[in-house]
Wavefront OBJ file of the C-alpha trace (Angstrom):
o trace
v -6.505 -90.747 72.049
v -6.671 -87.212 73.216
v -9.570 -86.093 74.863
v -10.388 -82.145 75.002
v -11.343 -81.164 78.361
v -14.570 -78.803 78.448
v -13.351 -76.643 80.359
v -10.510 -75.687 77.803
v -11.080 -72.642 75.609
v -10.784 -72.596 71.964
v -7.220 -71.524 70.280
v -7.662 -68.132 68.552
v -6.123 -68.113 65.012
v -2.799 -65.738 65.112
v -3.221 -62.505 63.847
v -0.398 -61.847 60.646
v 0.743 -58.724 60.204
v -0.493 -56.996 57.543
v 2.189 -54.403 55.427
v 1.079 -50.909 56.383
v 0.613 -49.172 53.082
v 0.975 -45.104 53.511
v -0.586 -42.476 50.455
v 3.539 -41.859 50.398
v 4.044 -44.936 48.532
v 1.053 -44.409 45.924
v 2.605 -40.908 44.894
v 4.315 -42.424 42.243
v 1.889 -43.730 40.646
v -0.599 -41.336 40.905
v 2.251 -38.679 39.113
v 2.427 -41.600 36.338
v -1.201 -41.298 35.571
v -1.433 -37.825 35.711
v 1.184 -37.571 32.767
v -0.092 -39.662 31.005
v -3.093 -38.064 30.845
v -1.784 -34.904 29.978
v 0.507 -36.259 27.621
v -2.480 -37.712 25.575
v -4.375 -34.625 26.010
v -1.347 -32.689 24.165
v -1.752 -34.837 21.674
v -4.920 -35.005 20.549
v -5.087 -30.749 20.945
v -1.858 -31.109 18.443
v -3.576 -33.202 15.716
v -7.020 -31.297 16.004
v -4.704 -27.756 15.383
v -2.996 -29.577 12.390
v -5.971 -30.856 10.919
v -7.334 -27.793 11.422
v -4.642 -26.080 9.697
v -4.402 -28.695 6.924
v -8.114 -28.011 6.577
v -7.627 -24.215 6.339
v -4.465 -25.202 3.828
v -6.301 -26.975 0.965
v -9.169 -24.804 0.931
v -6.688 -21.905 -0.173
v -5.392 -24.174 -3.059
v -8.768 -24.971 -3.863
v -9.647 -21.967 -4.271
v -6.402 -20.494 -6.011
v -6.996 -23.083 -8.534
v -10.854 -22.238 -9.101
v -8.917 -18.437 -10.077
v -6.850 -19.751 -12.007
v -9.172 -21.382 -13.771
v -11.006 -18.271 -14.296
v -8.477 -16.483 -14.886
v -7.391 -18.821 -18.358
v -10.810 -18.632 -19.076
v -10.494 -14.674 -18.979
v -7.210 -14.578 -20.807
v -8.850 -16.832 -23.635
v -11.460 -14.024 -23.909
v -9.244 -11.792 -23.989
v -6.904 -12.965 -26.786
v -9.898 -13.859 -29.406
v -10.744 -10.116 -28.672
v -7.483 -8.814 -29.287
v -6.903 -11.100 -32.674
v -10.164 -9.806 -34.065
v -9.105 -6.233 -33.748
v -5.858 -6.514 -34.689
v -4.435 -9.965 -35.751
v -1.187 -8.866 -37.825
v 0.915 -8.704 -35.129
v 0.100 -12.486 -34.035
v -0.077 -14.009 -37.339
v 3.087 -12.400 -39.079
v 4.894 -13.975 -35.024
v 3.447 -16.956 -36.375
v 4.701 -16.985 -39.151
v 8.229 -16.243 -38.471
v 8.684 -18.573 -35.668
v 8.487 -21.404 -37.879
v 11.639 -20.729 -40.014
v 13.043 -18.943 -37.059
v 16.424 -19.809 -35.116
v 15.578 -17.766 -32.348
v 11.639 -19.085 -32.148
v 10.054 -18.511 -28.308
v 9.390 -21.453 -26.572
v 6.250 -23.073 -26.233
v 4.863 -25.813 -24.310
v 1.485 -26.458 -26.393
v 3.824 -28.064 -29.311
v 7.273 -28.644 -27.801
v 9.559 -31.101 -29.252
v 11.418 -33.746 -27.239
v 15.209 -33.051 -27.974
v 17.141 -29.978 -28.410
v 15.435 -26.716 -28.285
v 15.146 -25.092 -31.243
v 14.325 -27.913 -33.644
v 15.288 -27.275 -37.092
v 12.782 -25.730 -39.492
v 10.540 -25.726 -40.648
v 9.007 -26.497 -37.622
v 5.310 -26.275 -35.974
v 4.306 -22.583 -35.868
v 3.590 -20.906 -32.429
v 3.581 -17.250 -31.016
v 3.155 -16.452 -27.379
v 1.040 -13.610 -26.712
v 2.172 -11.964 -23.396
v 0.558 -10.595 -20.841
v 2.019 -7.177 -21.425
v 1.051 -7.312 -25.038
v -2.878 -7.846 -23.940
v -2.541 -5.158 -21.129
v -0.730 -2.562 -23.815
v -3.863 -3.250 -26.045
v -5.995 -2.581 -23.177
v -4.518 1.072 -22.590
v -4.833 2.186 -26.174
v -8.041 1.017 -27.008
v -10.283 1.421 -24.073
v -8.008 2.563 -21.443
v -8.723 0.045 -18.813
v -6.179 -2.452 -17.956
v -6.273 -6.413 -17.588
v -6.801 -6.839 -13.971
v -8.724 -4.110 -11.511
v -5.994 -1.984 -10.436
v -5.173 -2.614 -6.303
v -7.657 -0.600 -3.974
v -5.584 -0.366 -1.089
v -2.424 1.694 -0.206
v 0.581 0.212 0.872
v 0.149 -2.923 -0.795
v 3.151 -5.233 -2.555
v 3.667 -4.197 -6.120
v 1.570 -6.560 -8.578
v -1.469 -6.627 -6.406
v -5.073 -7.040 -8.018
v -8.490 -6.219 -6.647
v -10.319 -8.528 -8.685
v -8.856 -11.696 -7.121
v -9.724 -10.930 -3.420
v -10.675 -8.214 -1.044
v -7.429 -8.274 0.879
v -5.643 -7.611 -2.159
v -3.005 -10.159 -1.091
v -2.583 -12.459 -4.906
v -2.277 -11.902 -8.362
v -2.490 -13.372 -11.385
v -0.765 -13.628 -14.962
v -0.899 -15.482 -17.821
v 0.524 -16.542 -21.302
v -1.446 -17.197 -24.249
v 0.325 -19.597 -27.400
v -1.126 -19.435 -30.830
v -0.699 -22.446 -32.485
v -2.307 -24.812 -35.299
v -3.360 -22.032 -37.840
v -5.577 -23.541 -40.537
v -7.241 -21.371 -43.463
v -10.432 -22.477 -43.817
v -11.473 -21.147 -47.628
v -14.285 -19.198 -46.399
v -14.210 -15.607 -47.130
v -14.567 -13.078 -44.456
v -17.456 -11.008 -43.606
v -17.603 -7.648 -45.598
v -16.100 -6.272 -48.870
v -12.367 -7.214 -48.741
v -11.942 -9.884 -50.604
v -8.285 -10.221 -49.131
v -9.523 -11.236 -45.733
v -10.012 -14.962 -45.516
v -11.117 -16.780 -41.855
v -8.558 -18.655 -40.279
v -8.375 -20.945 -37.892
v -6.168 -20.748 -34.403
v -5.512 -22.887 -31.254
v -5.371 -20.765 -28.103
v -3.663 -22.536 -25.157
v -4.232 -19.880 -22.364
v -1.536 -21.127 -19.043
v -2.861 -19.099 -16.149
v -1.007 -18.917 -12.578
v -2.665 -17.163 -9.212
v 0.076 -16.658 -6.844
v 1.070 -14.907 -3.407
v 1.643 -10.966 -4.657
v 4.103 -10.203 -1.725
v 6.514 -13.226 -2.556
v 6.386 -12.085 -6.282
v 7.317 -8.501 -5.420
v 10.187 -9.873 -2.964
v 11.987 -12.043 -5.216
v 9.973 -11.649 -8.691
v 8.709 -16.155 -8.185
v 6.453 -17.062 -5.884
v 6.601 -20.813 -3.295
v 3.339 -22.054 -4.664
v 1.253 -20.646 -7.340
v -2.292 -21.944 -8.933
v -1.775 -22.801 -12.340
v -4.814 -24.089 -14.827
v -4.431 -24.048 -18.541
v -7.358 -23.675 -21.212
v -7.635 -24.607 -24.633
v -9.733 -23.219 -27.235
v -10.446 -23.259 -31.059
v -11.393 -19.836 -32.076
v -12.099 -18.347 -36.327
v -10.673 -14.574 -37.298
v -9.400 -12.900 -40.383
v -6.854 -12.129 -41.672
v -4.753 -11.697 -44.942
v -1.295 -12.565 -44.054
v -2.299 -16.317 -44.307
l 1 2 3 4 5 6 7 8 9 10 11 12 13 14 15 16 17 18 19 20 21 22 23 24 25 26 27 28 29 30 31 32 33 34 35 36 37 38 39 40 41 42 43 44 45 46 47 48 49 50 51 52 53 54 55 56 57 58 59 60 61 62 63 64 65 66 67 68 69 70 71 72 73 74 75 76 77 78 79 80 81 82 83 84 85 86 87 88 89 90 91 92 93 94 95 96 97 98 99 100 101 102 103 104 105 106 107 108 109 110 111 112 113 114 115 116 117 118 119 120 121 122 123 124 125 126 127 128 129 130 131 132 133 134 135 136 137 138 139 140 141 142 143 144 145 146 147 148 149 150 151 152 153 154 155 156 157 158 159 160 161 162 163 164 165 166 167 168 169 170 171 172 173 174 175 176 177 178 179 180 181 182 183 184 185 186 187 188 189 190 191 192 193 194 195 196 197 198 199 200 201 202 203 204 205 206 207 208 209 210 211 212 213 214 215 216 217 218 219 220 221 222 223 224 225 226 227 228 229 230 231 232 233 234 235 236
């Protein structure tokens, strides 16, 4: 047995060399981080400008369609106006298109198959826009839409859509599902009887610049309106 002399001092542990680390070797990593966070910062500045945009996007359709919508309702107006001034012209289309074989197509009452069906077929006329805006000038002189404020604006432009002048707006109107209804019209012809008509008023509110370009537009708001209206008339 070994016996440790007091006079013998105690063994110090050996010191291990440590690796020397140097700020050179953590560049790397530090360049990692720092594009990564840049990288994520690009991103999420990307999908808050797209939602933005997207945002921005579907309120303009929103509120084309709300025009549109108004604007059917307008062109509904319109047309019971215009048949209880005048209705000849309407009723004798009317009438023709059903024996027709050049009738104008309508989508109210459209047949699946070939276009036109043979007759007698389901009566329909389709009162233009230009028809209601030549009515317009003659009796009262105005015209459908506000004319465009602003000089130097594309061809077709409207002031009573926007301020900016930058849409406009058109419509058809089809006459269909005339019924006489035996009751005598108001006043002292006894020819005149009240009829019965369908009005299916298909209204679109679209870019004005890409319609005066190439005469169709990329997107358009289109709302169609239905309504049952009673006028006179003798031709039925």
């Amino acid at each position: 047995m070994v016996t440790p002399s007091p006079n013998a001092k105690p063994r110090q542990p050996r010191a291990t060399a440590l690796p020397r680390v140097t700020r050179q070797d953590e560049r790397g990593a530090a360049v990692f981080i720092v594009v990564m966070v840049l990288t994520l910062l690009t991103a999420v500045g990307l999908f808050a400008v797209r939602s933005a945009g997207l945002a921005d996007l579907a309120a303009g359709y929103d509120r084309e369609g709300a025009q549109a919508a108004l604007v059917a309702e307008y062109a509904v107006t319109a047309s019971a106006a215009y048949l209880a001034n005048d209705s000849s012209t309407v009723i004798t289309g009317y009438t023709r298109s059903i024996t027709s074989l050049d009738p104008a197509p309508c989508q109210t009452n459209a047949f699946v198959g070939t276009f036109p069906p043979p007759p007698p077929r389901a009566g329909c006329y389709r009162l233009e826009f230009p028809e209601l805006q030549s009515s317009f000038n003659r009796i009262s002189g105005e015209s459908v839409f506000a004319p465009a404020n602003l000089t130097g604006g594309p061809s077709g432009s409207t002031s009573s859509l926007n301020a900016n002048e930058t849409t406009n707006a058109t419509f058809v109107v089809e006459v269909t599902d005339s019924a006489q209804t035996g009751v005598p019209a108001e006043g002292d012809d006894a020819k005149m009887s009240t009829i019965m008509l369908t009005l299916t008023a298909i209204s679109q509110v679209r870019p004005a610049a890409a319609c005066a370009e190439s005469g169709t537009a990329p997107a358009a708001g289109q709302q169609a309106m239905r309504a049952l209206i009673a006028t006179k008339s003798s031709l039925l």
